[in-house]
C-alpha positions as YAML, in Angstrom:
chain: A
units: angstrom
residues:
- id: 1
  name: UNK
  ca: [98.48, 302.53, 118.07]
- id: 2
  name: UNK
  ca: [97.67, 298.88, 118.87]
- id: 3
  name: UNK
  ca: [95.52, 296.78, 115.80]
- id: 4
  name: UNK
  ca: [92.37, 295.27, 117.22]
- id: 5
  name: UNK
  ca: [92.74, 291.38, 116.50]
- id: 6
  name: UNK
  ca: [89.99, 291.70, 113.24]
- id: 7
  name: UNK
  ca: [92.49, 294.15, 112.01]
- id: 8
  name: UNK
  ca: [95.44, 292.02, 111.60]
- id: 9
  name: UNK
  ca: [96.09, 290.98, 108.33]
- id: 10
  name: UNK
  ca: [96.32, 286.83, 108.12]
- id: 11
  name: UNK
  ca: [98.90, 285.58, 105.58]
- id: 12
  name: UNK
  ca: [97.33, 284.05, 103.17]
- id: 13
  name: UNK
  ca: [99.96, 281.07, 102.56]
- id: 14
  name: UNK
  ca: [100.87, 280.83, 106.28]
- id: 15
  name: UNK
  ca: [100.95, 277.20, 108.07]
- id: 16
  name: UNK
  ca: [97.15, 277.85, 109.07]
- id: 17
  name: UNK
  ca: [95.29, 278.81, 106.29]
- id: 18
  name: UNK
  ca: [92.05, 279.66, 106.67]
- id: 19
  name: UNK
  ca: [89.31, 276.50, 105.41]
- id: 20
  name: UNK
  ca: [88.72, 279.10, 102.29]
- id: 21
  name: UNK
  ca: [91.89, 279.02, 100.96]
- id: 22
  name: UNK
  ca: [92.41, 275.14, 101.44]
- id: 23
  name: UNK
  ca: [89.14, 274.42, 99.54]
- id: 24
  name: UNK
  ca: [90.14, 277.15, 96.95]
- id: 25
  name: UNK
  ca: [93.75, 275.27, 96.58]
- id: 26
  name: UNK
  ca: [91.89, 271.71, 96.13]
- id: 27
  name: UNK
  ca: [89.03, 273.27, 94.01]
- id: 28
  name: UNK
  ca: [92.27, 274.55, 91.28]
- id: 29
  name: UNK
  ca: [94.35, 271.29, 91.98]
- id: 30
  name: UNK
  ca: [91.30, 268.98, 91.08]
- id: 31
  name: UNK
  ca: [90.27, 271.57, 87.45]
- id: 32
  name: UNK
  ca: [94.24, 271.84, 86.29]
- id: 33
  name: UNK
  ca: [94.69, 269.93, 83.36]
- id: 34
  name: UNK
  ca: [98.05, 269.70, 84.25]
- id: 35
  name: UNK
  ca: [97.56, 268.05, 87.52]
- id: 36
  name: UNK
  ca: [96.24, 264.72, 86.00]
- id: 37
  name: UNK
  ca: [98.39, 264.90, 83.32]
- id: 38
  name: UNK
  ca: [101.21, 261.74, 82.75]
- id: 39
  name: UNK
  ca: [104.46, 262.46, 84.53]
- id: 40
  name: UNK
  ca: [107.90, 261.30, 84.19]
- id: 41
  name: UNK
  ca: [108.61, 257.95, 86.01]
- id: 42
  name: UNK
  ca: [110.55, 259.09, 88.64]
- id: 43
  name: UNK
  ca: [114.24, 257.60, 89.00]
- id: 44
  name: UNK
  ca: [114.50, 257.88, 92.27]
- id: 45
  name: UNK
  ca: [114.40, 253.84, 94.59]
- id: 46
  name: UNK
  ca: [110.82, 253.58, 96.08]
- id: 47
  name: UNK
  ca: [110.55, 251.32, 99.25]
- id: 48
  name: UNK
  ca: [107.17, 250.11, 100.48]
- id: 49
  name: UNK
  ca: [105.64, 249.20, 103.62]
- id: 50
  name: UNK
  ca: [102.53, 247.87, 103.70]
- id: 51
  name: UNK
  ca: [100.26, 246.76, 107.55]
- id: 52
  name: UNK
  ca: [97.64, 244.63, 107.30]
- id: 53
  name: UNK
  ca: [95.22, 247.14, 106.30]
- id: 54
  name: UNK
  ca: [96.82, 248.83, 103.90]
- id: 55
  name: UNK
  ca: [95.66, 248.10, 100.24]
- id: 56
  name: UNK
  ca: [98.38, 248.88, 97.66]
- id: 57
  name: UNK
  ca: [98.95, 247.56, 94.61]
- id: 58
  name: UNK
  ca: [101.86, 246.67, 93.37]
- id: 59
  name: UNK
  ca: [101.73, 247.32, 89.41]
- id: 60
  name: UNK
  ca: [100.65, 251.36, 90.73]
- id: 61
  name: UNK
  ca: [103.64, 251.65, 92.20]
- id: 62
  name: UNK
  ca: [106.12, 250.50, 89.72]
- id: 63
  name: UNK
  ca: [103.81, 252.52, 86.95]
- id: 64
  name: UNK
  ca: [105.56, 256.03, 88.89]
- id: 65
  name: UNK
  ca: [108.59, 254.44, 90.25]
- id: 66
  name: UNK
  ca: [111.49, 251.84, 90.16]
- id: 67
  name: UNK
  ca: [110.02, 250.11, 93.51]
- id: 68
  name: UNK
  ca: [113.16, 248.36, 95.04]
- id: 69
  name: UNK
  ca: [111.85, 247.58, 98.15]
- id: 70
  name: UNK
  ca: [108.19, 245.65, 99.05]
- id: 71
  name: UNK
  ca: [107.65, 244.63, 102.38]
- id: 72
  name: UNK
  ca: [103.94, 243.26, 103.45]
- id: 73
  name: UNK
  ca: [103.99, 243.04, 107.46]
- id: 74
  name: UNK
  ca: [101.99, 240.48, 108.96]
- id: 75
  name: UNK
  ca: [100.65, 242.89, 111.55]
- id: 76
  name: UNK
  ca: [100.13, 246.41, 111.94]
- id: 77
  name: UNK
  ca: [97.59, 248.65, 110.07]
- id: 78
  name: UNK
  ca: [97.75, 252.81, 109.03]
- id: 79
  name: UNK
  ca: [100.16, 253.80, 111.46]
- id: 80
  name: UNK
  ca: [102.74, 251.35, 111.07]
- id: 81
  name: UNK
  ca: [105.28, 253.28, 112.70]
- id: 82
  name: UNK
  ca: [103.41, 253.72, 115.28]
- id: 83
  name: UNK
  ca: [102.03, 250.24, 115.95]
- id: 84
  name: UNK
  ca: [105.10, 248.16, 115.07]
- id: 85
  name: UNK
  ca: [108.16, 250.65, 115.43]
- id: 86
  name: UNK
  ca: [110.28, 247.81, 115.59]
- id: 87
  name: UNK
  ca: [109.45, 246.26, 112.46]
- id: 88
  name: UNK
  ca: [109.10, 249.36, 110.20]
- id: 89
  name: UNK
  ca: [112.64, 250.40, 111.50]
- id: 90
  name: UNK
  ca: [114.36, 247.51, 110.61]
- id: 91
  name: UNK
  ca: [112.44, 247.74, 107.09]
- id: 92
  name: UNK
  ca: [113.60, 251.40, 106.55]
- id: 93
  name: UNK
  ca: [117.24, 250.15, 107.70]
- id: 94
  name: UNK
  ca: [117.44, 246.69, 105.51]
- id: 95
  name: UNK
  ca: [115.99, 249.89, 102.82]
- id: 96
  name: UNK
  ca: [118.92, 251.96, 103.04]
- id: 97
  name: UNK
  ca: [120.82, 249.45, 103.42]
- id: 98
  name: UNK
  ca: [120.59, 247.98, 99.87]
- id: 99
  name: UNK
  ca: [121.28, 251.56, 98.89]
- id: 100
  name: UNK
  ca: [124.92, 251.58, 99.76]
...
């Protein structure tokens, strides 16, 4: 017997939930205590790349992570990789790079 398309049960936690369940999600993110509580500072090398646009500041970062890499571009704006693919490659590259 063939479902009708209401009749199909929609997973819940599927790659398309519905708008309910992502505003249900944020509404118990934002009210857990435990969300906004202090974590560990991670110990894991944090590189940044920052566009034009892109306000960051630097104490933030180091606050959650050993920041090892900071690189303010003198063009380029959200999408950096995007925009400026040359740039932002040979920033993630000159990133790994110090890693070795």
């Amino acid at each position: 017997m063939k479902q009708e398309a209401a009749e199909v049960p929609y997973a819940r936690h599927g790659l398309n939930p519905r708008p309910s369940d992502r505003g249900a999600r944020q509404w118990e993110t934002a009210h857990d205590p435990s969300a906004w509580a202090p974590k560990e500072r991670s110990a894991v090398p944090l590189g940044v790349a920052l566009g034009v646009t892109d306000i960051t500041v630097r104490r933030y970062a180091e606050r959650d992570a050993p920041v090892t890499h900071w690189t303010e571009f003198p063009r380029g704006g959200n999408f950096l990789p995007a925009e400026q693919p040359e740039l932002f490659a040979g920033d993630v590259r000159a990133f790994f790079r110090d890693r070795k």
